[in-house]
TORKOL-4160 file (C-alpha; in steps of 0.2 Angstrom, whole numbers, padded with zeros to 4 digits, m for minus):
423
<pt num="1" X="0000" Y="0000" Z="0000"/>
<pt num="2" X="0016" Y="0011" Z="0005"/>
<pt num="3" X="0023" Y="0009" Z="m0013"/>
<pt num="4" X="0006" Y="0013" Z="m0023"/>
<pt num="5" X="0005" Y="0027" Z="m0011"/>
<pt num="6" X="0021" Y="0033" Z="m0018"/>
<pt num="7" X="0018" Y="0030" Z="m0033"/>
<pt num="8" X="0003" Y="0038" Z="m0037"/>
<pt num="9" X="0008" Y="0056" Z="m0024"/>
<pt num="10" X="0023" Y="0052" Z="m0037"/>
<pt num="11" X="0015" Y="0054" Z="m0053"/>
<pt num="12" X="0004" Y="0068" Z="m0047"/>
<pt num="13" X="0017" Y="0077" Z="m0043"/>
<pt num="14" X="0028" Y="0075" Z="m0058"/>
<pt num="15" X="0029" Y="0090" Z="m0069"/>
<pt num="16" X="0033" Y="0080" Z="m0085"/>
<pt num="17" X="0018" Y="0067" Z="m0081"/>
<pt num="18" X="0005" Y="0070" Z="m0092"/>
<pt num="19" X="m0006" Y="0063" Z="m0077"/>
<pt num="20" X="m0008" Y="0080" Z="m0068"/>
<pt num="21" X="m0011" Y="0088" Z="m0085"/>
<pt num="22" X="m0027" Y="0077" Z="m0089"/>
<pt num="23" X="m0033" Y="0080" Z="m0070"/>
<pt num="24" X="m0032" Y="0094" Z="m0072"/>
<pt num="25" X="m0041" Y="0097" Z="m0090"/>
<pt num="26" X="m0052" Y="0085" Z="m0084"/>
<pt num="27" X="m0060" Y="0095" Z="m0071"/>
<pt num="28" X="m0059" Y="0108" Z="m0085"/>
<pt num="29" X="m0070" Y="0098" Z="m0097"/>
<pt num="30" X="m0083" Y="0095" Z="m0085"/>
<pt num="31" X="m0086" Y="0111" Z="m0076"/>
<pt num="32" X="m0086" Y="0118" Z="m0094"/>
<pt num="33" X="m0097" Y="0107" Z="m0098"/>
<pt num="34" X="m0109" Y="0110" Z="m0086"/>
<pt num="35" X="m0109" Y="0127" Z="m0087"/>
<pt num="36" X="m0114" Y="0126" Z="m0103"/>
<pt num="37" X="m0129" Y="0116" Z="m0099"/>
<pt num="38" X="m0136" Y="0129" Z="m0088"/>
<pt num="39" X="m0136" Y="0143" Z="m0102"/>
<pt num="40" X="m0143" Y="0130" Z="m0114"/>
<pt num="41" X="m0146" Y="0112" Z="m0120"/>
<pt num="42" X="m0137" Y="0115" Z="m0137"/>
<pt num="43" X="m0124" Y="0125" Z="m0129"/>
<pt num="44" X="m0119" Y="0111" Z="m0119"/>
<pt num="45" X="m0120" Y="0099" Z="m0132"/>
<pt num="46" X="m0110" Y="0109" Z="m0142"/>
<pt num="47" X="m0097" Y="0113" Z="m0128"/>
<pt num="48" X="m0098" Y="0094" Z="m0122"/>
<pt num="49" X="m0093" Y="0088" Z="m0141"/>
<pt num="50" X="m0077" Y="0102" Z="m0140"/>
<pt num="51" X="m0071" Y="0097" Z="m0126"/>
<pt num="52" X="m0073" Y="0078" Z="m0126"/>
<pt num="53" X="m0063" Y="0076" Z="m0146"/>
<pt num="54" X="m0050" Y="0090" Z="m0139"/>
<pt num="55" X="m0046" Y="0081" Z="m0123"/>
<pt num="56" X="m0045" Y="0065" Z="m0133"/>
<pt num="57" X="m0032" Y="0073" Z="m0150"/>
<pt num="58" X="m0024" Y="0084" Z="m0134"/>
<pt num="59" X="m0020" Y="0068" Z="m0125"/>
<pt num="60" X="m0018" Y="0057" Z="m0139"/>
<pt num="61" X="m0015" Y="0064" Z="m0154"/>
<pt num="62" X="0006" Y="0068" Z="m0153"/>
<pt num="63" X="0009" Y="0050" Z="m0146"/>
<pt num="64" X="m0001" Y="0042" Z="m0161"/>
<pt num="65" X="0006" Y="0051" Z="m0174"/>
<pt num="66" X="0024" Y="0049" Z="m0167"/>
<pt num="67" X="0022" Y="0031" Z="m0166"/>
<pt num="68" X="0015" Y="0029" Z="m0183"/>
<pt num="69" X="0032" Y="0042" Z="m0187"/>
<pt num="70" X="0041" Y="0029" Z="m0179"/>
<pt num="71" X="0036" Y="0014" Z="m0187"/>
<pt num="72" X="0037" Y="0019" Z="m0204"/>
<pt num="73" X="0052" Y="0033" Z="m0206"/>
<pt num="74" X="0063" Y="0028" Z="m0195"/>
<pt num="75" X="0061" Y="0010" Z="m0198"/>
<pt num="76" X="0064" Y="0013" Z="m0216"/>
<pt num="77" X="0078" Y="0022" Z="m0210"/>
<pt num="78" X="0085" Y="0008" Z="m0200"/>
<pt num="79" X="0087" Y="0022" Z="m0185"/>
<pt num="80" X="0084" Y="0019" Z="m0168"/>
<pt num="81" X="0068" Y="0031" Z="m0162"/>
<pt num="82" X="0071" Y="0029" Z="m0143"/>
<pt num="83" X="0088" Y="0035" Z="m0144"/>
<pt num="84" X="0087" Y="0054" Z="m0138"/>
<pt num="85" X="0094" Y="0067" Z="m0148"/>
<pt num="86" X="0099" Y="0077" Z="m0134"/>
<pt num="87" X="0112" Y="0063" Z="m0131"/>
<pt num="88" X="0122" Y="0071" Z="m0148"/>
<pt num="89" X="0127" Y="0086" Z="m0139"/>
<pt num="90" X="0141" Y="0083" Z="m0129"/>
<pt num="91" X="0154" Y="0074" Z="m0142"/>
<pt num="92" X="0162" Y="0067" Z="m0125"/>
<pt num="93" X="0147" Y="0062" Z="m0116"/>
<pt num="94" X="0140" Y="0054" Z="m0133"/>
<pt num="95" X="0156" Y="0043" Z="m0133"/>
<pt num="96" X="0154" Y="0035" Z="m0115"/>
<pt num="97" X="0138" Y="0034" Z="m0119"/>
<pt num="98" X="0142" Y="0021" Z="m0134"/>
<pt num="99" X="0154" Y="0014" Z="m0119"/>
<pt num="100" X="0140" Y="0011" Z="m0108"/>
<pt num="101" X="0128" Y="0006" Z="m0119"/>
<pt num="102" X="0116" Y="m0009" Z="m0109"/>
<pt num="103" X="0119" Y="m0023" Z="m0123"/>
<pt num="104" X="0127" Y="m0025" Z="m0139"/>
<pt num="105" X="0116" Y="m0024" Z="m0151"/>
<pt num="106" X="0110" Y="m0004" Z="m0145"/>
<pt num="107" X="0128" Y="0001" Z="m0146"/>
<pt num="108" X="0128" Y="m0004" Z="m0164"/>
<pt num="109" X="0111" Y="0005" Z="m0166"/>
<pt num="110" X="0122" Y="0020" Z="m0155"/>
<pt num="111" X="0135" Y="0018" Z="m0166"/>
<pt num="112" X="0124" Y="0020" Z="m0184"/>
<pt num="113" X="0115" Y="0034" Z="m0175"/>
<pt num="114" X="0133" Y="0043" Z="m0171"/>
<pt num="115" X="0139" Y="0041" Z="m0191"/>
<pt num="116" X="0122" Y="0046" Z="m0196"/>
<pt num="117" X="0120" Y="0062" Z="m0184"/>
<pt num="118" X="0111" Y="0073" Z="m0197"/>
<pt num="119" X="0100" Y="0063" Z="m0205"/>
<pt num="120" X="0093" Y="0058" Z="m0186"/>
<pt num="121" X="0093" Y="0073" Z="m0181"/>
<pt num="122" X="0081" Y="0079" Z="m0196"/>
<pt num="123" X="0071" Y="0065" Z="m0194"/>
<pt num="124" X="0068" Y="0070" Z="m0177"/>
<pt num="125" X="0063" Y="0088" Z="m0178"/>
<pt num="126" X="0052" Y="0081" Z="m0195"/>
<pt num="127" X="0043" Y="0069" Z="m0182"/>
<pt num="128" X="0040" Y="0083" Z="m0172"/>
<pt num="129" X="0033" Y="0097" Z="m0182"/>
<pt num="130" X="0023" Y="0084" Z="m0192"/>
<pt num="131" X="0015" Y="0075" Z="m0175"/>
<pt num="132" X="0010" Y="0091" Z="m0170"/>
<pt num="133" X="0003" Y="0097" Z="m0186"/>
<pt num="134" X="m0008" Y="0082" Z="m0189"/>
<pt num="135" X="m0012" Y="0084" Z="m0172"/>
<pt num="136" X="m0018" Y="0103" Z="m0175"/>
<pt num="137" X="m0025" Y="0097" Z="m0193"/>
<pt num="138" X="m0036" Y="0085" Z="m0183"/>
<pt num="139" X="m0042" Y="0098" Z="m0172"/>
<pt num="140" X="m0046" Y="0107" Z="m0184"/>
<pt num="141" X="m0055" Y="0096" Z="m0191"/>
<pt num="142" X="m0066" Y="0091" Z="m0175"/>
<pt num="143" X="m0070" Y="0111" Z="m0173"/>
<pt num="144" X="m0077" Y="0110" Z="m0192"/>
<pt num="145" X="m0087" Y="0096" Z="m0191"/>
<pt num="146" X="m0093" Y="0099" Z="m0172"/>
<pt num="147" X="m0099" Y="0118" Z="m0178"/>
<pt num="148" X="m0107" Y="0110" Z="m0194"/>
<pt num="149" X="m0118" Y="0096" Z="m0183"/>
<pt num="150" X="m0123" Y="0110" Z="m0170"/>
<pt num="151" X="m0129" Y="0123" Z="m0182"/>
<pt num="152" X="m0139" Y="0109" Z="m0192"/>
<pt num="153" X="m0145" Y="0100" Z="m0177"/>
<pt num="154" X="m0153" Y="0121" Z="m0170"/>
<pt num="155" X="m0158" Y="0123" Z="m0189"/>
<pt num="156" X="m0169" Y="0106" Z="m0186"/>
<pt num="157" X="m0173" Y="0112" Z="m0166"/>
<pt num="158" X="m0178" Y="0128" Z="m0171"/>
<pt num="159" X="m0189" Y="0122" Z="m0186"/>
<pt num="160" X="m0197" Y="0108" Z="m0173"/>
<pt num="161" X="m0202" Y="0120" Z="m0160"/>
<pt num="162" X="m0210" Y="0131" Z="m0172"/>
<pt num="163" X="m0218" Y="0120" Z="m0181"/>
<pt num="164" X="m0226" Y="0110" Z="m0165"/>
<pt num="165" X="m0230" Y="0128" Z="m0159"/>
<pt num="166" X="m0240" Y="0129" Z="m0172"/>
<pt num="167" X="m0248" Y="0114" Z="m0172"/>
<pt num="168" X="m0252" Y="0118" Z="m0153"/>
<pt num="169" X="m0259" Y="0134" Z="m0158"/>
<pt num="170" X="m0271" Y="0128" Z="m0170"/>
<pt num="171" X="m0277" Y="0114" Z="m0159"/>
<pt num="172" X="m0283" Y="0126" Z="m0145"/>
<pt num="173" X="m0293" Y="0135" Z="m0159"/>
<pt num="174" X="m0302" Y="0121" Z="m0163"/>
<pt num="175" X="m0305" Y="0111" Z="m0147"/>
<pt num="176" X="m0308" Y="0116" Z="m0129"/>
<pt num="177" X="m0290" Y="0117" Z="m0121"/>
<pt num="178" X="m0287" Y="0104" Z="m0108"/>
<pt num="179" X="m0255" Y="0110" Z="m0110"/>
<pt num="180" X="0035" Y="0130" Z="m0170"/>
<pt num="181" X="0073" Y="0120" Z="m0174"/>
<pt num="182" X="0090" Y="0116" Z="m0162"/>
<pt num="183" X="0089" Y="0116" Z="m0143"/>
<pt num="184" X="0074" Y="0124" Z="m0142"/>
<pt num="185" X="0065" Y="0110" Z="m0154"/>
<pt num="186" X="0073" Y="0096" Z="m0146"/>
<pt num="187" X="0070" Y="0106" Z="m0126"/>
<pt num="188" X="0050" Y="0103" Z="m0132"/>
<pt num="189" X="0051" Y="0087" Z="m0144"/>
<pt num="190" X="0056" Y="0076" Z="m0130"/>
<pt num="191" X="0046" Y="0084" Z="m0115"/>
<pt num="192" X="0027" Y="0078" Z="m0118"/>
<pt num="193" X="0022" Y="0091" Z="m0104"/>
<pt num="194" X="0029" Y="0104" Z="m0117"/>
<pt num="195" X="0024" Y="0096" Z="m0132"/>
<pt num="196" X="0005" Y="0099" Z="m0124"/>
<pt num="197" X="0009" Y="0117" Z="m0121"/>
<pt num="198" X="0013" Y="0119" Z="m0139"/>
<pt num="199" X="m0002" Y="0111" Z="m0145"/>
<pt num="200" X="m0013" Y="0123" Z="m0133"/>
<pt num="201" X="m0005" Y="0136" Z="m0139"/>
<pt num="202" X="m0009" Y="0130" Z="m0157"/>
<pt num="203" X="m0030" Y="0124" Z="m0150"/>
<pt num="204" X="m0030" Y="0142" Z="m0142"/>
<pt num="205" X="m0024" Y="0152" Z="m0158"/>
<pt num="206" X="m0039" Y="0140" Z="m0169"/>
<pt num="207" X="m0051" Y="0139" Z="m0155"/>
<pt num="208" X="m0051" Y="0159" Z="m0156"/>
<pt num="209" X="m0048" Y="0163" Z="m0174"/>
<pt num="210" X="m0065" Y="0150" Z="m0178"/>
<pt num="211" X="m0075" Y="0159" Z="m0163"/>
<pt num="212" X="m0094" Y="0161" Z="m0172"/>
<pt num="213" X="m0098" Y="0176" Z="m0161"/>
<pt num="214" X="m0091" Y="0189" Z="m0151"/>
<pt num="215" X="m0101" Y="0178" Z="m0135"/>
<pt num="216" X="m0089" Y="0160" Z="m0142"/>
<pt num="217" X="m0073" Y="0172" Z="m0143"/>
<pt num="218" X="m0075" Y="0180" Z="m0124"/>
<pt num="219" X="m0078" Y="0161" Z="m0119"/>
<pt num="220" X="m0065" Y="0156" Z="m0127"/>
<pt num="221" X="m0051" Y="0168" Z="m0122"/>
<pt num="222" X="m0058" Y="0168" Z="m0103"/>
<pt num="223" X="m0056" Y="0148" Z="m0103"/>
<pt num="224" X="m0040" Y="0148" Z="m0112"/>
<pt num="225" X="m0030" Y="0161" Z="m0104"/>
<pt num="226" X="m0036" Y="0150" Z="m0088"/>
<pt num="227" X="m0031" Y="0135" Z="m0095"/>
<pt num="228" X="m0015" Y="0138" Z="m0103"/>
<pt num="229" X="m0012" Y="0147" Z="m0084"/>
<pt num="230" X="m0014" Y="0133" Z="m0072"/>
<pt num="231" X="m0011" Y="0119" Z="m0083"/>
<pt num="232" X="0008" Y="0127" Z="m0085"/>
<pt num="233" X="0011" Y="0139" Z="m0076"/>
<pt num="234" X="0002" Y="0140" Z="m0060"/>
<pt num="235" X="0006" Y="0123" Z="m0054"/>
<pt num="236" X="0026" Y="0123" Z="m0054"/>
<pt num="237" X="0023" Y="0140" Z="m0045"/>
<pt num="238" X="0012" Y="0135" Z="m0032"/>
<pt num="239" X="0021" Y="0119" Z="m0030"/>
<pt num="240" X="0038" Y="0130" Z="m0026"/>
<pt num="241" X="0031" Y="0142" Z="m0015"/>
<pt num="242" X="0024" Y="0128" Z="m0005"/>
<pt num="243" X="0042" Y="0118" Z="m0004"/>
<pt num="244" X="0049" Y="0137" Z="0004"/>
<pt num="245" X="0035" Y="0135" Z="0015"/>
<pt num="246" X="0039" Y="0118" Z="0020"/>
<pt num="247" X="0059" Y="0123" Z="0023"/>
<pt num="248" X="0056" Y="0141" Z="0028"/>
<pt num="249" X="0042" Y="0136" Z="0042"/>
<pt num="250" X="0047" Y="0116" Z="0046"/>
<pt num="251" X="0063" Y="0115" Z="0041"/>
<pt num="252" X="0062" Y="0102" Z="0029"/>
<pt num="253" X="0064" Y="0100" Z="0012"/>
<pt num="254" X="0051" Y="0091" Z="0001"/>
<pt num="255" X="0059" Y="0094" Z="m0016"/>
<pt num="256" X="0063" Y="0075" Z="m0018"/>
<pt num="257" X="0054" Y="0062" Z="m0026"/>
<pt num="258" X="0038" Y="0055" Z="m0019"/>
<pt num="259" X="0046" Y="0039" Z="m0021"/>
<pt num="260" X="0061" Y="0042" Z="m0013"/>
<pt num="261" X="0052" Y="0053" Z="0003"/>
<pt num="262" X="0042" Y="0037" Z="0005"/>
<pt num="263" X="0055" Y="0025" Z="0005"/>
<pt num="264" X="0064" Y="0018" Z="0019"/>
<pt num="265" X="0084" Y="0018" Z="0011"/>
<pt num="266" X="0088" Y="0037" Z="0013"/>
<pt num="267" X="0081" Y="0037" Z="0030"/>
<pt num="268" X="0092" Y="0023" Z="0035"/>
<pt num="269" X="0106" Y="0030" Z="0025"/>
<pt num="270" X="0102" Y="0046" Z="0036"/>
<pt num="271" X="0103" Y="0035" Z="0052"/>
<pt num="272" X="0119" Y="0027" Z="0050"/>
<pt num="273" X="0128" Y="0043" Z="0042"/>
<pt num="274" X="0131" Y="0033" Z="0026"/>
<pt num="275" X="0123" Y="0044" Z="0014"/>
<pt num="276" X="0138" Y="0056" Z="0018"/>
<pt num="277" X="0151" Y="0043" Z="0008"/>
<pt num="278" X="0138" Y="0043" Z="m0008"/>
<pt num="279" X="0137" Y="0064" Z="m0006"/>
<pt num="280" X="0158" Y="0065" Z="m0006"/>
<pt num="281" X="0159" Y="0050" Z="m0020"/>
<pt num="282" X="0147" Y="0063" Z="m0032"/>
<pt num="283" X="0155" Y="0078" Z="m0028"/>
<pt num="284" X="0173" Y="0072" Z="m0031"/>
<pt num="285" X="0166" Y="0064" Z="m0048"/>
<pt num="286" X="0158" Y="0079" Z="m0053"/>
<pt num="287" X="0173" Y="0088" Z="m0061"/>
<pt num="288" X="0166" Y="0088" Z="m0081"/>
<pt num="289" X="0149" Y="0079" Z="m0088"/>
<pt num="290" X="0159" Y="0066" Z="m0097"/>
<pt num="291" X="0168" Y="0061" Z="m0080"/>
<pt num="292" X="0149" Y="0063" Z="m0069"/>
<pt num="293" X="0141" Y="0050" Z="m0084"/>
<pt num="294" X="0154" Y="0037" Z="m0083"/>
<pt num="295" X="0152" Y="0038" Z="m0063"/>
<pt num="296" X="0135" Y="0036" Z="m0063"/>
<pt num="297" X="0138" Y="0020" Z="m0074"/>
<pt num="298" X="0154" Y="0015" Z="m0063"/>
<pt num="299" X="0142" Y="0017" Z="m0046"/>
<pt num="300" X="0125" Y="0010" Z="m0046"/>
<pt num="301" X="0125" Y="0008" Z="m0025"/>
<pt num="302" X="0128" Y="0027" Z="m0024"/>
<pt num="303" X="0114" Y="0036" Z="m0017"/>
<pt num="304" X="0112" Y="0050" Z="m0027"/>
<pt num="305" X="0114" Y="0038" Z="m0041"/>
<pt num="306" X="0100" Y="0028" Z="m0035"/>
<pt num="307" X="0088" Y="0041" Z="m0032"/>
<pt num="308" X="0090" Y="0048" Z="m0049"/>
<pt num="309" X="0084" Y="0032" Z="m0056"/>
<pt num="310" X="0069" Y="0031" Z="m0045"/>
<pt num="311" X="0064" Y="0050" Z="m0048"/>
<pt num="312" X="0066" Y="0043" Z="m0067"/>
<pt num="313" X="0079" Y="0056" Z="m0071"/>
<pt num="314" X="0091" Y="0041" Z="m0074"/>
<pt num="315" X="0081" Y="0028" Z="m0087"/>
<pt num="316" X="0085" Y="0011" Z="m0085"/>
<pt num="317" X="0085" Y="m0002" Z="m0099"/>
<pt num="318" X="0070" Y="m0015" Z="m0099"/>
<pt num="319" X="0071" Y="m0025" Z="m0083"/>
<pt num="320" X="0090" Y="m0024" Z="m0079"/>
<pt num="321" X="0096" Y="m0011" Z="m0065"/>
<pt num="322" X="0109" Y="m0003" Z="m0082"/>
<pt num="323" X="0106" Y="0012" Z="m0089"/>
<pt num="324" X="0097" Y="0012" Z="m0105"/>
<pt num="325" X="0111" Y="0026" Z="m0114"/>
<pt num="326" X="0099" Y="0031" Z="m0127"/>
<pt num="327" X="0087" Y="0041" Z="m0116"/>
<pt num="328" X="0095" Y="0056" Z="m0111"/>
<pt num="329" X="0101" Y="0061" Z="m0093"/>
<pt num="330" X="0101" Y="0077" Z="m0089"/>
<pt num="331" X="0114" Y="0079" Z="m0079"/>
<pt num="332" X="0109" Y="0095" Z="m0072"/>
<pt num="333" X="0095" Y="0089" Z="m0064"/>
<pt num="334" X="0104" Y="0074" Z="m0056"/>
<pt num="335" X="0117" Y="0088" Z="m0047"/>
<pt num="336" X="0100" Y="0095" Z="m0041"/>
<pt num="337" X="0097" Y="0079" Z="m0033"/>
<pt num="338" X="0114" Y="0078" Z="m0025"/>
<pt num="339" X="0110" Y="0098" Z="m0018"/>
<pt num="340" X="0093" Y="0092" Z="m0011"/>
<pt num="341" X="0098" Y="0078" Z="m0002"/>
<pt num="342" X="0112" Y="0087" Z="0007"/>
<pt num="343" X="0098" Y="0101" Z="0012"/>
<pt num="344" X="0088" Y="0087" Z="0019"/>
<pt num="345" X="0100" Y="0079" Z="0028"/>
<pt num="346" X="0106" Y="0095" Z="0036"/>
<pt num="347" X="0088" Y="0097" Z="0042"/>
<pt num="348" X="0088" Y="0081" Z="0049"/>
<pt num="349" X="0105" Y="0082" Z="0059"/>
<pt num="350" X="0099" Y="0099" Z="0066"/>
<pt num="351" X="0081" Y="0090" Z="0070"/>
<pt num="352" X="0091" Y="0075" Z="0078"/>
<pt num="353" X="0102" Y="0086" Z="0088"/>
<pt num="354" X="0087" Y="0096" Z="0096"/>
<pt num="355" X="0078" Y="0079" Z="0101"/>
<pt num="356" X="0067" Y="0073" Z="0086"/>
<pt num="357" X="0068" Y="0055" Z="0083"/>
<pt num="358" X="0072" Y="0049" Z="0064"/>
<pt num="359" X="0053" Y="0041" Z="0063"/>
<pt num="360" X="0044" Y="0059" Z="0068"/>
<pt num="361" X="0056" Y="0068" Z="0056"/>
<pt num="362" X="0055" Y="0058" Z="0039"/>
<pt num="363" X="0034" Y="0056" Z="0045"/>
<pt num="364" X="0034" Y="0076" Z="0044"/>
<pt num="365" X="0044" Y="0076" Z="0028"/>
<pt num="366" X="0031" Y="0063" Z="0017"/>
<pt num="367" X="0016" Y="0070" Z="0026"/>
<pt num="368" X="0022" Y="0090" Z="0019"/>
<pt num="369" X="0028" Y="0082" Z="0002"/>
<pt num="370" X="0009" Y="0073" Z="0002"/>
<pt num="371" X="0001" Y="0089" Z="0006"/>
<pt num="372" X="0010" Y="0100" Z="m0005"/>
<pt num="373" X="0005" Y="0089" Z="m0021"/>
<pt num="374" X="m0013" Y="0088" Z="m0015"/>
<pt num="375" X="m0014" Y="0107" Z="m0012"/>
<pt num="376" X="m0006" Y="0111" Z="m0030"/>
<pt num="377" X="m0018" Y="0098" Z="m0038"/>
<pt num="378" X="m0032" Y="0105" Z="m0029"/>
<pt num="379" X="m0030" Y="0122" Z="m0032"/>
<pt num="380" X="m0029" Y="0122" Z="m0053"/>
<pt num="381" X="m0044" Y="0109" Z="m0052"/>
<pt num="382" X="m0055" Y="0121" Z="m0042"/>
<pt num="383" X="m0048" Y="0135" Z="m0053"/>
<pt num="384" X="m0052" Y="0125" Z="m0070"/>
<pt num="385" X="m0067" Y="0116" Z="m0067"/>
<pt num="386" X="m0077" Y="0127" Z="m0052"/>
<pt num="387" X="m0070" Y="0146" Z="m0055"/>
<pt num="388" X="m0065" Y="0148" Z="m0073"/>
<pt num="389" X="m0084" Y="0138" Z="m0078"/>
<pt num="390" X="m0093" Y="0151" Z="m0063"/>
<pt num="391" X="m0086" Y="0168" Z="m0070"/>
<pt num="392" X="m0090" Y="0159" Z="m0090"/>
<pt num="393" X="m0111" Y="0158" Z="m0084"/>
<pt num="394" X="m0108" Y="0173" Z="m0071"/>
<pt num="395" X="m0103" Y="0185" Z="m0086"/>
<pt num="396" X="m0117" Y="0178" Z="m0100"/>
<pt num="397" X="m0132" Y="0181" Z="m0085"/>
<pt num="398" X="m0125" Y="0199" Z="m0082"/>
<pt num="399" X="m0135" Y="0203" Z="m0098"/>
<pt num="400" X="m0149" Y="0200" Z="m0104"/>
<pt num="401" X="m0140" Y="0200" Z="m0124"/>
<pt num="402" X="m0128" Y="0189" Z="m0119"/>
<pt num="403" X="m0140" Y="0172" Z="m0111"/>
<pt num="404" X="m0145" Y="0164" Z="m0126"/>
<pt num="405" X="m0133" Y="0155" Z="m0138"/>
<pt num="406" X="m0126" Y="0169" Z="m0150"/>
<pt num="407" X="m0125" Y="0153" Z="m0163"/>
<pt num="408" X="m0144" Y="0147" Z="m0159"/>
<pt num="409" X="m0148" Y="0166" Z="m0159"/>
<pt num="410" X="m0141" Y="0169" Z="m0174"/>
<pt num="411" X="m0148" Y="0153" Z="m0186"/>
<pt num="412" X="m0167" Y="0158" Z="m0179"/>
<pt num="413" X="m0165" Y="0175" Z="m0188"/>
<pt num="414" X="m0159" Y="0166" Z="m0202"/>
<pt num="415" X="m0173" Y="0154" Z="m0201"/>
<pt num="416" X="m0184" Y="0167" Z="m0200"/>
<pt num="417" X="m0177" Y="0177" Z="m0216"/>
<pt num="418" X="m0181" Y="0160" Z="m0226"/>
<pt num="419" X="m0198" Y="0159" Z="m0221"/>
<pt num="420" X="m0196" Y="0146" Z="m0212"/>
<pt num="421" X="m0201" Y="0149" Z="m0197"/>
<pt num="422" X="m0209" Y="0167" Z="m0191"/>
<pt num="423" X="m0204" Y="0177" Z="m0175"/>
């Protein structure tokens, strides 16, 4: 139960999960959803058709079409897809990554990559410009047909309701009535967190370019300035703020990994002074990236080491404990790991020496870390799918203009104009 615990406050709290994301947007699709419902029943089937195909193209969309990238292109090209173009920058690192490569046969697939540097690197930034444009294209397409089905299905409402009026009418007459290449691409190609925030970016740009009315295009913006805000944005903020809390007011750091928070090795490495040897054996390796790679090969029972791999900064190769070398490492990040073990233990020699026992320390530590994931979850999902929805139906009941669907409003005129139906 521990582990799953772990796991899942984990994911939650992982900001390149796509988990949190689809929380979040979610919460988003229903509030809007309903909100939609309350100003009108074609409104909300209108919203609940927008919303349902994006979350499923935003979601899915990038991953499909990369893999359909991958099994055609660079099969035909004989390239290895999983192997991380990032992993081409450094010529030093690139050549202990060949060195440490989990088996043979990737290092020859390392290797063909290395002589064919170019050509993989286009394929790559071509993988994702076209992933994301079919992804946008689809979109596209979904907003086309979705605004095509609503304004028909109003059409055949609006000339219902008129014509049963009139039937109703007649009736009590007659009878008694009775009722967008380089680092930048390759920062945003591998990261599906960012990936998603390009594609909002692209739904946003679409979403209000197509806008039918004036009412739509104020929806829109107030939903997608929200969106784009605490899908993004918000939630790295409020989760860093929250971690200064923690260490400013406790004297704790929760910057670690769930996972690692949870489990019982660092607090035992704590309790016997042993995480000290893995701090100095990392510091003394880290002299250049090339000499910090090979000692994360050279040192899989270091501690910093070890909790890299299980924050998932360090990708291991299927079910062995080697690193899988064609996923990229960034070594920044496993310095950061190094820096935030060393504040915790700190914290906890200073909690030891004024009385706390280990168990009370490392219990405050994962009940903060648990608290700080829920609060930054909670926060955009009350923001997404209560407030943004609220001030959507708040600002359309301010006036009397803006309640009915501009679209519904606007195809009854029309109606009208044909001699269809009469006002």
């Amino acid at each position: 139960m521990l582990v799953n615990a772990a796991k899942i406050y984990s994911t939650l709290g992982n900001p390149n999960s796509l988990i949190p994301l689809a929380v979040k947007d979610l919460s988003a699709t229903a509030g809007m959803t309903a909100g939609s419902f309350v100003t009108g029943k074609e409104e909300g089937q209108d919203r609940f058709i927008d919303e349902i195909g994006t979350e499923f193209i935003w979601l899915l969309g990038i991953p499909m079409f990369k893999g359909i990238f991958n099994k055609t292109v660079f099969k035909f090209l004989g390239l290895d897809y999983n192997f991380d173009a990032r992993n081409l920058k450094d010529k030093d690192v690139f050549e202990k990554i060949k060195k440490y490569a989990p088996t043979e046969e990737v290092k020859k697939d390392i290797e063909k990559i290395g002589a064919k540097k170019s050509l993989f690197k286009n394929a790559v930034t071509a993988k994702f410009f076209a992933a994301t444009a079919l992804t946008v294209g689809s979109y596209i397409g979904l907003t086309r047909a979705k605004q095509k089905y609503t304004e028909n299905k109003i059409r055949k409402n609006l000339i219902a309701e008129y014509n049963a009026k009139k039937a109703k009418e007649e009736k009590q007459n007659s009878t008694p009535s009775f009722k967008g290449v380089g680092s930048v691409v390759e920062s945003f190609a591998f990261s599906p967190v960012k990936n998603m925030y390009i594609l909002d970016g692209f739904i946003t740009g679409e979403r209000l370019k197509d806008s039918r009315s004036t009412q739509e295009f104020i929806g829109y913006g107030i939903k997608e300035a929200s969106t784009l805000c605490f899908m993004y944005y918000a939630g790295g903020k409020i989760q860093e703020l929250l971690e200064k809390q923690a260490a400013k007011k406790y004297n704790k750091s929760i910057g670690l990994d769930a996972r690692v928070i949870e489990a019982g090795e660092l607090k035992k490495m704590f309790e016997d002074s042993t995480i000290e040897n893995s701090l100095n054996e990392f510091k003394k390796a880290n002299t250049s990236k090339a000499d910090l790679y090979e000692f994360l090969h050279k040192n899989p029972e270091n501690m910093v080491v070890k909790v890299a791999k299980q924050s998932d900064i360090i990708s291991l190769y299927k079910d062995t404990n080697k690193i899988d070398t064609r996923k990229y490492i960034d070594l920044d990040e496993v310095e950061g790991v190094s820096k935030k073990i060393e504040e915790l233990y700190k914290q906890y020699k200073t909690a030891m020496s004024k009385g706390e026992t280990s168990e009370k320390f490392f219990a405050g530590v994962k009940k903060l870390k648990r608290n700080s994931i829920l609060m930054n979850i909670g926060t955009c999902v009350f923001a997404l799918g209560i407030m943004t929805p609220a001030m959507m139906v708040f600002k359309r009941f301010m006036g009397k203009e803006d309640k009915e669907f501009q679209t519904k409003k606007e195809i009854r005129e029309q109606l009208i104009k044909e001699g269809l139906i009469k006002g």
